[in-house]
C-alpha positions as CSV (number, residue, x, y, z in Angstrom):
1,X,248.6,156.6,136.8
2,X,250.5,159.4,136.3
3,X,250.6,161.3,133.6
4,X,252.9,160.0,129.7
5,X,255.9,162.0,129.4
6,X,258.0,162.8,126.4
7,X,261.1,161.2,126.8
8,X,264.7,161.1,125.4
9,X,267.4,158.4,126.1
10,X,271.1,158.3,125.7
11,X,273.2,155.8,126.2
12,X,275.8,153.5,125.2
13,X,276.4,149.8,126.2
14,X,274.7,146.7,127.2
15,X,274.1,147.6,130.4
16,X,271.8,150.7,129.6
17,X,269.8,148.1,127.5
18,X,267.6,147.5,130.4
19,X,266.8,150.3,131.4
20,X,266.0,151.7,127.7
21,X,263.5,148.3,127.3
22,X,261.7,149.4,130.7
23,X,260.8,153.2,129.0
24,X,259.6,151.2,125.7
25,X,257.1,149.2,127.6
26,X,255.9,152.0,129.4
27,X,253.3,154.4,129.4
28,X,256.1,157.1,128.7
29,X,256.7,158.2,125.1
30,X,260.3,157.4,123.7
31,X,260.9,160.1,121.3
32,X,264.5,159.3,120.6
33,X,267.4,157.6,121.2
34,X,271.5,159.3,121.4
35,X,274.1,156.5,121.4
36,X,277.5,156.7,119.9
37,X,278.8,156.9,116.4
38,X,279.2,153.5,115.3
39,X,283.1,152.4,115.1
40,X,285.3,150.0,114.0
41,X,286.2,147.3,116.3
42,X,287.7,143.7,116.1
43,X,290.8,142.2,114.3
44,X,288.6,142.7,110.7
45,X,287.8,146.6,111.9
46,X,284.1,145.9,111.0
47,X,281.6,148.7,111.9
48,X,280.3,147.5,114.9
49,X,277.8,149.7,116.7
50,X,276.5,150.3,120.2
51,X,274.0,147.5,122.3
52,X,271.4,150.5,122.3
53,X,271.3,151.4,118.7
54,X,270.0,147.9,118.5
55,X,266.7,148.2,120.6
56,X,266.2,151.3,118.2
57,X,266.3,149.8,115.0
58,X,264.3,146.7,116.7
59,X,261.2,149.2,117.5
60,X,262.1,152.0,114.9
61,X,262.6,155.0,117.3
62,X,263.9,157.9,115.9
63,X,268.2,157.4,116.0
64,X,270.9,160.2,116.7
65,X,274.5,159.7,117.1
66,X,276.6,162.8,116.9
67,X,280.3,163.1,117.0
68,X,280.0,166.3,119.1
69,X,276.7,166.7,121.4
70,X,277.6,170.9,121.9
71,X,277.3,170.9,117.6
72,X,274.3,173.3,116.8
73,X,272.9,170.6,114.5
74,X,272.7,168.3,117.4
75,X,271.1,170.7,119.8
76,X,268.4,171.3,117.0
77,X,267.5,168.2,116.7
78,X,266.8,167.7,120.4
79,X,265.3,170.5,120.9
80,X,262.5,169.6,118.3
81,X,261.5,166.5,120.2
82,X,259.9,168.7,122.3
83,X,261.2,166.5,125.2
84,X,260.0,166.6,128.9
85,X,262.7,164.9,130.0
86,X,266.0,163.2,129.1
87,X,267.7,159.5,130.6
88,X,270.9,159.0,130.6
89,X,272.8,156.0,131.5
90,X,276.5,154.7,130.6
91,X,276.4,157.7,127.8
92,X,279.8,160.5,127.7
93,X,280.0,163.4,129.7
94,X,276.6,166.2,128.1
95,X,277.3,169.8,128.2
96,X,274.9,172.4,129.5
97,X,273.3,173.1,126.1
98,X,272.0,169.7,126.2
99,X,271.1,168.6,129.8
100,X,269.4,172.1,130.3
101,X,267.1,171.3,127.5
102,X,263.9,169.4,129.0
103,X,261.9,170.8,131.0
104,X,261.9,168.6,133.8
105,X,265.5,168.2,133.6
106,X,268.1,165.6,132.6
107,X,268.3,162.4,135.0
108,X,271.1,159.7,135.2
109,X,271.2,156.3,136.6
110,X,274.2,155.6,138.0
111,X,275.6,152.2,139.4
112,X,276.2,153.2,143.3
113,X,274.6,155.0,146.4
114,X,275.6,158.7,145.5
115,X,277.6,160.8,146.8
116,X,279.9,157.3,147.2
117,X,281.5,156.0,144.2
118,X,281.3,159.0,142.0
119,X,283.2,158.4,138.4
120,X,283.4,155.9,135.7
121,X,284.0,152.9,137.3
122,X,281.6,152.5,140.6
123,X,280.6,148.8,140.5
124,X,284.5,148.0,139.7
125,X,285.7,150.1,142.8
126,X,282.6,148.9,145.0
127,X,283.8,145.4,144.9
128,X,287.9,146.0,145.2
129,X,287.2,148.3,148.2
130,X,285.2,145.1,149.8
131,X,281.8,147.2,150.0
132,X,278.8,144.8,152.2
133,X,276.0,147.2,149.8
134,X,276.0,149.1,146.6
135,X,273.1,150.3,144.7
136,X,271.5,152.3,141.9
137,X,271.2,156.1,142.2
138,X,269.1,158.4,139.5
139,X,270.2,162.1,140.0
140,X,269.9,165.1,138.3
141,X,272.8,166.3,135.9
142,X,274.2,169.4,136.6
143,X,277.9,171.0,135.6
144,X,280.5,168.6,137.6
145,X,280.5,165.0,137.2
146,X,277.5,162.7,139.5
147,X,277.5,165.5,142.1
148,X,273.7,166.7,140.8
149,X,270.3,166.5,143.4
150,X,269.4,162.6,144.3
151,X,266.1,161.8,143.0
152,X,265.7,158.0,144.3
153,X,268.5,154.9,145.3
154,X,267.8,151.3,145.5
155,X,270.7,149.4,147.6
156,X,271.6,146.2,146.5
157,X,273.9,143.5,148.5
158,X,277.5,142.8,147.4
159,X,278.0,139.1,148.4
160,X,281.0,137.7,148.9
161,X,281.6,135.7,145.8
162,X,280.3,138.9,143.8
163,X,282.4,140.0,140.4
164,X,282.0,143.1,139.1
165,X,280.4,141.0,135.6
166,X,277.6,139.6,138.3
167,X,277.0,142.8,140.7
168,X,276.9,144.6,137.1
169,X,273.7,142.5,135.3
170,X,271.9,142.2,138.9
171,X,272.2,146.0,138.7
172,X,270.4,145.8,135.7
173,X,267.8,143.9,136.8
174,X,266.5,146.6,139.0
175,X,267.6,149.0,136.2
176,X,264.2,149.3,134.7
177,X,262.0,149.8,137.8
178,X,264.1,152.9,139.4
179,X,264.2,155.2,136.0
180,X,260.0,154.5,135.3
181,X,259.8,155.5,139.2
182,X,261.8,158.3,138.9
183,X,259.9,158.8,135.3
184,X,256.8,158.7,137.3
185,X,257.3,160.9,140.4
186,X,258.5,163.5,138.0
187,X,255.3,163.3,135.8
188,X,253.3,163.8,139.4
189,X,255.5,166.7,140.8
190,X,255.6,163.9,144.2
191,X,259.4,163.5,143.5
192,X,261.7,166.2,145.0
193,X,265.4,166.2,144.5
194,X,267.7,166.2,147.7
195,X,271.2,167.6,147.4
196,X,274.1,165.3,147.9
197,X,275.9,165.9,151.1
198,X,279.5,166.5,150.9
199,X,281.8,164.5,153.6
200,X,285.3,163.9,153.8
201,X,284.6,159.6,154.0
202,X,283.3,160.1,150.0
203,X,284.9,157.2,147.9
204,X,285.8,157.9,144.3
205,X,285.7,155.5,141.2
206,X,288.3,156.6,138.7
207,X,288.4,155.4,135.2
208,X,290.3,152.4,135.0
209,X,294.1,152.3,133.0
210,X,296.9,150.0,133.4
211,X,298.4,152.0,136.2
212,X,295.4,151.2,138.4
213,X,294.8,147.4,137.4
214,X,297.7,145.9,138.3
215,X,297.8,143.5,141.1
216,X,300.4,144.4,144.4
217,X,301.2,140.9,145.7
218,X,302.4,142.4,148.9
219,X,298.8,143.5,149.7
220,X,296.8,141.3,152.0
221,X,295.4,138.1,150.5
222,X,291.4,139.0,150.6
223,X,291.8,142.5,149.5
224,X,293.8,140.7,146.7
225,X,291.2,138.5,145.9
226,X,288.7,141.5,145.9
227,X,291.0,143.3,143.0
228,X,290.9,140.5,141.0
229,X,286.6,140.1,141.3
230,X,286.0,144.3,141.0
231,X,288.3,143.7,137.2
232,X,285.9,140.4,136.3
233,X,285.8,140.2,133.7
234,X,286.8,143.7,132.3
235,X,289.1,145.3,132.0
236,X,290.7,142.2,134.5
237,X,293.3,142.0,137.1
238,X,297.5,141.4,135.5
239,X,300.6,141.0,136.6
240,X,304.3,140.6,135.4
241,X,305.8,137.0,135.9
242,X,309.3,135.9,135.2
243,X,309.5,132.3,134.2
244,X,312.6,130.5,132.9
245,X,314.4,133.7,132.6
246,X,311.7,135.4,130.6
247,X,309.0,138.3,131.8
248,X,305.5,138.2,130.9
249,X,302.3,139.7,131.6
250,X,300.0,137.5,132.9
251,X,296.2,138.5,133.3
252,X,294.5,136.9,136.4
253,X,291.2,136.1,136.2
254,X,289.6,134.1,139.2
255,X,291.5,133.3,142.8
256,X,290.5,132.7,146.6
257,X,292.7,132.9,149.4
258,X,293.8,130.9,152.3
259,X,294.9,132.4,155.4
260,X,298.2,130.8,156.8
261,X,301.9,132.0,157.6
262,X,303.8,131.7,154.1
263,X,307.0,130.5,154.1
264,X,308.0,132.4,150.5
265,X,308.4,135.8,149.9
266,X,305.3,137.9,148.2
267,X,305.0,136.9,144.8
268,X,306.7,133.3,145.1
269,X,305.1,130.9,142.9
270,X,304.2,127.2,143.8
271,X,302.9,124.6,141.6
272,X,302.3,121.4,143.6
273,X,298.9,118.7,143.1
274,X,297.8,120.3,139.7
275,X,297.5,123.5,141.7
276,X,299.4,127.2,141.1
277,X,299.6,129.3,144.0
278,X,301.5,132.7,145.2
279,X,302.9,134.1,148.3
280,X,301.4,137.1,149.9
281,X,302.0,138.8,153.6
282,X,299.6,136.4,155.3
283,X,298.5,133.6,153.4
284,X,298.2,132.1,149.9
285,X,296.5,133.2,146.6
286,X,295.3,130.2,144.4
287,X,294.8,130.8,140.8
288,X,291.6,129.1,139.6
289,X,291.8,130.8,136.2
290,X,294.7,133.1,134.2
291,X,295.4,134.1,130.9
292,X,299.1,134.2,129.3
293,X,299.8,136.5,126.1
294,X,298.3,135.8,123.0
295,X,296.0,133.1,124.7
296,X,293.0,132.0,125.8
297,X,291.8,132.2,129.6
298,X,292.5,128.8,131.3
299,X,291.7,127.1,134.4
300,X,294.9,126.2,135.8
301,X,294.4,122.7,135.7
302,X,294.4,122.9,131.9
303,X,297.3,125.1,131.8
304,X,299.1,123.1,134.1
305,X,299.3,120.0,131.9
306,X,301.2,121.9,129.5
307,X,303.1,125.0,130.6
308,X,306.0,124.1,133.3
309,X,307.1,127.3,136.0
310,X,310.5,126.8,137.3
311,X,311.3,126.6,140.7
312,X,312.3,130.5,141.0
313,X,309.4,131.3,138.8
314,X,307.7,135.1,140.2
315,X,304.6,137.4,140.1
316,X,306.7,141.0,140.1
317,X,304.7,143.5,142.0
């Protein structure tokens, strides 16, 4: 066994939960936690906080969550725990003064096979790009963003009927074995960082906006469908219809396509047997479940017993 080190984790969300569980049950010592402020959130604005302040108030490990990491309080306050090493996973971008601080280094576990998929949104992009394989990656920080030394990967299938919700929690199943392996081979000196190779065929994963989530009904039908799996269910797929001589936006949440010559232009929609589908260059998208304004998601049976399209009626690219 190799030897206990002192360890210091920072994250954010529900999906660094795993990971953070897999240091508490191990022979590593968790000195503290960094998560984000707590912030209001919700129709009531309630002070909701993050998924991973949780597990530390559940097993009383010692709690930081600064506004600003580069503050000299907050550097102090790391610095004492004496830290061998700090984990990060779905946390903001650290600044030297605080990756540079163990002395084994800050590692982070990020949610594709580095150098592809660099940026915030790697499962999302995986899926949309219609990627066979992703993977986890845990890496060592450094001054530019997921370009740091590759300590170990574990690749992972996409299957076909993958959304980003289900790629993302089987992700975070093997979440927990790759940081105590990486914890491990840095406790024994066996693990030695590679450097990422730079090539020209390196995918990015930009943050996701409106700009970037809407769905182009003149694209072909599967790489449709994949847009609309990589955004399930967050921040999810929309689109502008006009109906009855109104415009909405419409969010899209689940759809499969059939491959035939359409007789409609892109976009056209058709309601016919309790079924909604749309016109694209070489086939048809069915919607299996959307959301209108203000609404709940549906399946498009329900909606269709009470929300009539006209004959003309549109998804605007």
């Amino acid at each position: 066994m190799s030897k206990s080190l002192r360890v210091v984790f920072m994250g954010t969300p529900a999906f660094a939960v795993s990971g953070l569980q897999s240091i508490v049950e191990s022979q590593h010592k968790l000195v503290g936690i960094v998560t984000a402020p707590d912030r209001p959130a919700g129709r009531g604005k309630k002070m909701r906080y993050s998924a991973v302040k949780d597990v530390a108030l559940e097993y009383n490990i010692p709690l930081y969550q600064p506004e600003k990491l580069s503050s000299l309080e907050t550097v102090t306050q790391l610095a004492a725990l004496n830290a061998d090493v700090f984990v990060v996973v779905a946390f903001r971008m650290l600044p030297k003064v605080i990756w540079e601080l163990p002395k084994l280094g800050t590692f982070n576990l990020h949610a594709s096979l580095l150098p592809q998929y660099r940026g915030a949104a790697p499962i999302h992009w995986s899926i949309i790009n219609g990627e066979q394989a992703s993977g986890l990656t845990t890496f060592l920080i450094d001054d530019k963003i997921d370009t740091g030394a590759i300590l170990l990967q574990k690749k992972l299938d996409i299957l076909p009927e993958d959304t980003m919700g289900i790629l993302s929690e089987r992700m975070q199943t093997h979440a927990g074995e790759l940081i105590i392996a990486t914890l491990d081979g840095l406790a024994s000196g066996t693990l030695k960082p590679i450097p990422q190779e730079e090539t020209e065929t390196i995918k990015a994963a930009p943050k996701l906006k409106r700009e970037n989530t809407q769905i182009d009904w003149c694209q072909p039908g599967q790489h449709i469908v994949q847009f609309i799996r990589g955004l399930n269910p967050f921040p999810t797929a929309w689109t502008l219809m006009e109906n009855n001589a109104e415009t909405i936006q419409v969010k899209i949440h689940d759809a499969h396509f059939v491959s035939e010559t359409p007789k409609e232009k892109p976009g056209h929609i058709t309601v016919k047997n309790k079924e909604l589908y749309v016109s694209v260059a070489d086939g048809y998208i069915y919607i299996n479940k959307l959301q209108l304004p203000n609404k709940k998601s549906m399946e498009t049976r329900a909606l269709l017993n009470g929300f009539m399209f006209s004959t003309t009626a549109r998804f605007i690219s």
